[in-house]
C-alpha positions as CSV (number, residue, x, y, z in Angstrom):
1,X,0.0,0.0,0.0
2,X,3.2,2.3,0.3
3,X,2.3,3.5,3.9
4,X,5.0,4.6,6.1
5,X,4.8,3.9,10.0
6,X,4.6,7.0,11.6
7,X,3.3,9.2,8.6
8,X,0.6,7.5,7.2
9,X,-2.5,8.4,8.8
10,X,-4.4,5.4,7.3
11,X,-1.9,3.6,8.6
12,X,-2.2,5.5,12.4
13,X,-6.1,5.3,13.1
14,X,-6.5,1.6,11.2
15,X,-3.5,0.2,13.8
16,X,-4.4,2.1,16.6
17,X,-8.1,0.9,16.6
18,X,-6.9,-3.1,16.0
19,X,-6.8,-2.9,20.0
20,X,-10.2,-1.6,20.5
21,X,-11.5,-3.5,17.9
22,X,-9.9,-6.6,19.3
23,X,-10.5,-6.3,23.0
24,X,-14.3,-5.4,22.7
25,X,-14.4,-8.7,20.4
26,X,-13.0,-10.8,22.8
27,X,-16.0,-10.1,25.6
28,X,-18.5,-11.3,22.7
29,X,-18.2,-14.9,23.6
30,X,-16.6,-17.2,26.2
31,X,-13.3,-18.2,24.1
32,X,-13.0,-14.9,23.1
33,X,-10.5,-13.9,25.6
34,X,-7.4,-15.5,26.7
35,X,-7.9,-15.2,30.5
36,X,-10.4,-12.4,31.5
37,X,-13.7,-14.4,30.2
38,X,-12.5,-17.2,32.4
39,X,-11.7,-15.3,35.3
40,X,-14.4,-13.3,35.5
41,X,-17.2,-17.0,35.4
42,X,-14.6,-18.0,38.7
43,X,-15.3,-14.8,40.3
44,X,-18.9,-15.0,39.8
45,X,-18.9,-18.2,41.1
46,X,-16.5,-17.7,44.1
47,X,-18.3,-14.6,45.3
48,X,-21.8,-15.4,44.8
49,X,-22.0,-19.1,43.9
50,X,-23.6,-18.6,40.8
51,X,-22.3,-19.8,37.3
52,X,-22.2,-18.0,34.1
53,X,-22.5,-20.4,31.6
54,X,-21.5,-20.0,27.8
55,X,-25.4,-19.4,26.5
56,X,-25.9,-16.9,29.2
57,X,-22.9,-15.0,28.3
58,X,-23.4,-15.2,24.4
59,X,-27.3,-14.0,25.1
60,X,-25.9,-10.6,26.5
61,X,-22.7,-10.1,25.2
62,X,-23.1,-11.4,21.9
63,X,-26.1,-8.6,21.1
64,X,-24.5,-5.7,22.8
65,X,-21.3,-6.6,20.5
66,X,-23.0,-6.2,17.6
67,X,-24.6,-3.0,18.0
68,X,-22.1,-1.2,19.4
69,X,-19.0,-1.9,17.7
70,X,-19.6,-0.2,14.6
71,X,-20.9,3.0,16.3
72,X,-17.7,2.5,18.8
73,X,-15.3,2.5,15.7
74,X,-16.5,5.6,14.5
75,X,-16.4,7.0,17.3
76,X,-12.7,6.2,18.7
77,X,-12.1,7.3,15.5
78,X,-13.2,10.5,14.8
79,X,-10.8,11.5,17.9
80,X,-8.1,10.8,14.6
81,X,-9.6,13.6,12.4
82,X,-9.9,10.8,10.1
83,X,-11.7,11.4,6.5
84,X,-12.7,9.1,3.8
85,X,-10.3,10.6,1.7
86,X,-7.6,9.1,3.7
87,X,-8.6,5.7,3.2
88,X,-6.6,3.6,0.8
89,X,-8.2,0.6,-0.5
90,X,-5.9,-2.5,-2.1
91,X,-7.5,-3.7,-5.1
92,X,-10.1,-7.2,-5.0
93,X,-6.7,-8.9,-7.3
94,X,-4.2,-8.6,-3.7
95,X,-6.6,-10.3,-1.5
96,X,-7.4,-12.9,-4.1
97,X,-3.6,-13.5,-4.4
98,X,-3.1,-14.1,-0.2
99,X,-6.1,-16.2,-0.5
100,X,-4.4,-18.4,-3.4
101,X,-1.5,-18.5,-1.3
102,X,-3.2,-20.1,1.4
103,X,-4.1,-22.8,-0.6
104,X,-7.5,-25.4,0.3
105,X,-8.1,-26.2,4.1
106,X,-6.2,-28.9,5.4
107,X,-6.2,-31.5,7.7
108,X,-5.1,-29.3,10.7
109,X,-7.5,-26.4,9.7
110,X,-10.3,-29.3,10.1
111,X,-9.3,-30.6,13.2
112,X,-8.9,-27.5,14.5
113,X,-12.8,-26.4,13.5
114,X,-13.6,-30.2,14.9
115,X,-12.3,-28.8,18.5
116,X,-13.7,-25.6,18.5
117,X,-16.9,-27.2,18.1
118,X,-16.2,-29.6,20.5
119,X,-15.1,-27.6,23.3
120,X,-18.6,-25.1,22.3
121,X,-20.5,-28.6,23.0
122,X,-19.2,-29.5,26.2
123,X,-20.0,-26.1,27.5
124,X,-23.5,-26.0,26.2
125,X,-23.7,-29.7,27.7
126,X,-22.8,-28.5,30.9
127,X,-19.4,-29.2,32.0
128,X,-18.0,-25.8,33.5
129,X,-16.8,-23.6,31.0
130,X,-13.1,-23.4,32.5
131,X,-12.8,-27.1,32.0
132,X,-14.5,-27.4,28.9
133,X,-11.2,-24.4,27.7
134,X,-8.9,-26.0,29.2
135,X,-9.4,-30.1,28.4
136,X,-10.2,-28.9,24.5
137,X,-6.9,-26.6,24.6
138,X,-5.0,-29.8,25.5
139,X,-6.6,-31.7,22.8
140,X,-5.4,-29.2,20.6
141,X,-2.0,-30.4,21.2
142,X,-1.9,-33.8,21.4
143,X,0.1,-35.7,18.5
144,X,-2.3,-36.9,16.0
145,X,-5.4,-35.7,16.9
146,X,-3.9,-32.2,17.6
147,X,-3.4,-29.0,15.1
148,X,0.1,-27.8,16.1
149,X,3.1,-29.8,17.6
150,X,3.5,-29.8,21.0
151,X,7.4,-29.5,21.1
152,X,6.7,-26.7,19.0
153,X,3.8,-25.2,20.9
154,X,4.5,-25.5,24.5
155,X,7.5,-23.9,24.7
156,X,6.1,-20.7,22.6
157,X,3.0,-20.7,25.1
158,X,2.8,-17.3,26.7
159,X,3.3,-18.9,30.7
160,X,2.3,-15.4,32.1
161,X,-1.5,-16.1,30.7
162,X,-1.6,-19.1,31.6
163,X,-0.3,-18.8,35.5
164,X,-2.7,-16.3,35.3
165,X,-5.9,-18.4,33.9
166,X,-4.9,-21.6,36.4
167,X,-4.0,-19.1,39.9
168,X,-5.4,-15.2,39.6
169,X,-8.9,-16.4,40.1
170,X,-7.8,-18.0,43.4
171,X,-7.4,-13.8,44.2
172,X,-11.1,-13.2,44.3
173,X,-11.4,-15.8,46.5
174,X,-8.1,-14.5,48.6
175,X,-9.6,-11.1,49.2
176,X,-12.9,-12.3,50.3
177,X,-11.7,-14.8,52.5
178,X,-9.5,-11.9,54.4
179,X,-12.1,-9.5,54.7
180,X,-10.2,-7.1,52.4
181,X,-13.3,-7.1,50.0
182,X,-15.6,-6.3,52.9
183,X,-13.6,-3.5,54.1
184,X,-14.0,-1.9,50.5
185,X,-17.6,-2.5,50.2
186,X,-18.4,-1.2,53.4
187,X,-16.2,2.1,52.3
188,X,-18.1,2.1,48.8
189,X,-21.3,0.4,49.6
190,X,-23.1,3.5,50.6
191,X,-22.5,4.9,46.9
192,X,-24.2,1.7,45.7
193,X,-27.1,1.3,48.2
194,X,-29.4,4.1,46.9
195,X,-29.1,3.3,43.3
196,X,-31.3,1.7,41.1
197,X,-30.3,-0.8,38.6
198,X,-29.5,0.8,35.7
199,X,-27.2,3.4,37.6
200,X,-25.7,0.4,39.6
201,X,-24.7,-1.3,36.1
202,X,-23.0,2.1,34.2
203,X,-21.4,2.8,37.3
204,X,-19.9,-0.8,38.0
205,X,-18.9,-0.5,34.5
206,X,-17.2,2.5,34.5
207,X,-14.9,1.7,37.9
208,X,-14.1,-1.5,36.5
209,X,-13.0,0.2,33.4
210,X,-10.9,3.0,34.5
211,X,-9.3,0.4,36.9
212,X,-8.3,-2.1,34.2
213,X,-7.0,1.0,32.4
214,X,-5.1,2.5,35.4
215,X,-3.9,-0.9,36.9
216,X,-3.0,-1.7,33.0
217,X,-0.1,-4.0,34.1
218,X,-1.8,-5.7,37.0
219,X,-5.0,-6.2,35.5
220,X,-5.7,-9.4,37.1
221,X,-5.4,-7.9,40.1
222,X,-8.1,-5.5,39.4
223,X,-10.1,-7.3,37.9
224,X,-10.5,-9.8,41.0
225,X,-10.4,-6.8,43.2
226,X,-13.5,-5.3,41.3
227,X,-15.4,-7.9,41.0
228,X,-14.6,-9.5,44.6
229,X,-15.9,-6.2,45.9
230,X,-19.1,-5.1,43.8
231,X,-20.6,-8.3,42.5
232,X,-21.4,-9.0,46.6
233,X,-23.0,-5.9,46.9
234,X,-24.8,-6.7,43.9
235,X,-26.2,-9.7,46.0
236,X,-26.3,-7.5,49.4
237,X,-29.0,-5.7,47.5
238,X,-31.3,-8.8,46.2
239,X,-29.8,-7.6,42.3
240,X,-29.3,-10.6,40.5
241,X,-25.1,-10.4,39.7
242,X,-25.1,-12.5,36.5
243,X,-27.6,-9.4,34.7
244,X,-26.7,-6.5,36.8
245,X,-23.0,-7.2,36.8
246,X,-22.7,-8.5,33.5
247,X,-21.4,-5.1,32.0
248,X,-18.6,-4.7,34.5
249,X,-17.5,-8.0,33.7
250,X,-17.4,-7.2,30.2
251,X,-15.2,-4.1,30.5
252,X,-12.8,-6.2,32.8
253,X,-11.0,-7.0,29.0
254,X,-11.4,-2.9,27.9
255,X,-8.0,-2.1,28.7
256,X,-7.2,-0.6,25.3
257,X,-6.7,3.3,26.6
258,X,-3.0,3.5,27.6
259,X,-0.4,1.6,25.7
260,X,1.6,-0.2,28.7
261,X,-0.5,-3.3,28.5
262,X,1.2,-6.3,26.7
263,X,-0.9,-6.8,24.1
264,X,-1.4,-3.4,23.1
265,X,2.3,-3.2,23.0
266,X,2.8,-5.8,20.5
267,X,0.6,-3.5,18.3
268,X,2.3,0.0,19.1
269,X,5.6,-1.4,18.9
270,X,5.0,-1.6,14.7
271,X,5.8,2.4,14.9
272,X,1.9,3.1,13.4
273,X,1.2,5.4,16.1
274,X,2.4,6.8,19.8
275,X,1.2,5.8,23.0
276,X,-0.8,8.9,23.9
277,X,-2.9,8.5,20.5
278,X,-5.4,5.9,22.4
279,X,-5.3,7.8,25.8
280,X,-8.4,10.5,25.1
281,X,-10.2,8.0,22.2
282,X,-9.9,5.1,24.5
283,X,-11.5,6.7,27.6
284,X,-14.4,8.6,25.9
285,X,-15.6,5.5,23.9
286,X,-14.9,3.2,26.6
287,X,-17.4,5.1,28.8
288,X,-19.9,5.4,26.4
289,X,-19.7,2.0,25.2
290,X,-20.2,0.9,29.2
291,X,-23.8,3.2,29.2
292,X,-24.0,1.0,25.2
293,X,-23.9,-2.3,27.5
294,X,-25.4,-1.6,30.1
295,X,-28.4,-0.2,28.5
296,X,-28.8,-2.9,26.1
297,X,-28.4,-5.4,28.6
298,X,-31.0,-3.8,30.5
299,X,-33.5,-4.2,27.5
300,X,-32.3,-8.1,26.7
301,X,-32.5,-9.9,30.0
302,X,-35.8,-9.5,30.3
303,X,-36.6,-11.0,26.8
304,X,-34.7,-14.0,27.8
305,X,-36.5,-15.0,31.1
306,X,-33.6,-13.0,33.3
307,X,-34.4,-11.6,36.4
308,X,-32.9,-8.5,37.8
309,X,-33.3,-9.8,40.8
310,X,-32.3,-12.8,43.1
């Protein structure tokens, strides 16, 4: 396309909003995220003993998703000054060509689509959706049956993420075992007691958010901390957590605002854009997109049979 990092404004907003884009996508479904789907089901089940399953999630996340995403784009980037005139489009023949080179689906690519559906199975059948990722993952890898070598694989895996998947959500349970999430909700409760639902959902939403943006490399912590702390004031007030804090848990993966976190990182470090481009876009559309959820949400759960209350 002959774009330069760093002076190519095409270039700029379309790598700067791959992180948005990306992160807001991965809160559309279970396996969408890495670790922060995951976590947050354990922390809904540690602090209130209720399970999020993979059809609830996809019943409210999936809808909000698609509404707002487009909207959300144009508005993170507008903050870019971006026109249509800036927009350079590859001719149909280039993406015919990388398609060609690709060749016909394999034997991997079909195992792999044989897994995926698997693992969606077992979590529709029941089985807990952090076993369900986890025993498909290792399917993935054995020889054979697998889609990647193992030799190859395991020692590429990112261990971080996965300490992180198998330990942090032991945190929420940590903090509510010492009393440190009790100490917080009785500081914060107060703010929370004399709200109604709707208010209780943005404003969930947005603490969660600016915290995972703040704390952007100790997420995990925050997110554990968040949710060890509000969704049992959720349940102090008779609000059913897996609606009312559904939209905080969502955001708990919107850390797109400041460019510290590792995977926003591995984007800016292609030299497309600077750190403080996503600061100002990232905050205003993340707090609108929280009202987005939460709103929506608040339409949906009642069409499916949820309950805002316990």
């Amino acid at each position: 396309m002959g774009e330069k990092p760093g002076e190519s404004k095409f270039g700029r907003v379309l790598m700067a909003v791959l992180p948005f884009a990306l992160l807001t996508s991965g809160t559309s479904l279970v396996g969408g995220s890495a670790s922060g789907n995951v976590s947050s089901i354990n922390y809904m089940l540690n602090n209130a003993g209720l399970e999020l399953t993979y059809v609830h999630w996809a019943k409210l996340a999936y809808p909000a998703f698609i509404i707002c995403i487009i909207p959300g784009i144009l508005l993170f980037t507008r903050f870019f000054k971006f026109k249509a005139e800036d927009v350079h489009i590859l001719p149909a023949d280039y993406y015919q060509e990388r398609l060609d080179e690709l060749g016909p689906i394999g034997g991997s690519e079909v195992r792999w689509i044989i897994i995926i559906i698997g693992m969606i199975a077992c979590m529709l059948g029941g089985m807990k959706t952090a076993y369900a990722a986890l025993l498909w993952a290792m399917i993935s890898v054995l020889p054979g049956i697998g889609v990647a070598d193992a030799k190859k694989v395991i020692p590429a895996l990112n261990w971080d993420v996965c300490i992180c998947v198998c330990i942090v959500p032991l945190l929420g349970t940590i903090l509510t075992n010492n009393g440190v999430n009790d100490f917080i909700a009785a500081k914060i409760g107060p703010l929370f007691s004399n709200l109604g639902i709707f208010p209780f959902m943005v404003l969930a939403g947005w603490i969660m958010f600016v915290l995972m943006n703040v704390m952007v490399n100790a997420t995990h912590g925050a997110h554990a901390l968040t949710a060890a702390t509000l969704i049992p004031i959720a349940v102090s007030l008779g609000y059913n957590p897996l609606v009312v804090c559904f939209p905080m848990l969502c955001t708990a993966s919107w850390f797109y605002c400041f460019g510290g976190n590792y995977i926003v990182m591995i984007n800016g470090g292609y030299g497309w854009w600077d750190k403080k481009d996503t600061i100002i876009p990232g905050l205003i559309t993340g707090l609108c997109m929280v009202v987005a959820y939460s709103a929506i949400i608040y339409v949906i759960a009642p069409l499916w049979g949820m309950s805002f209350y316990l």
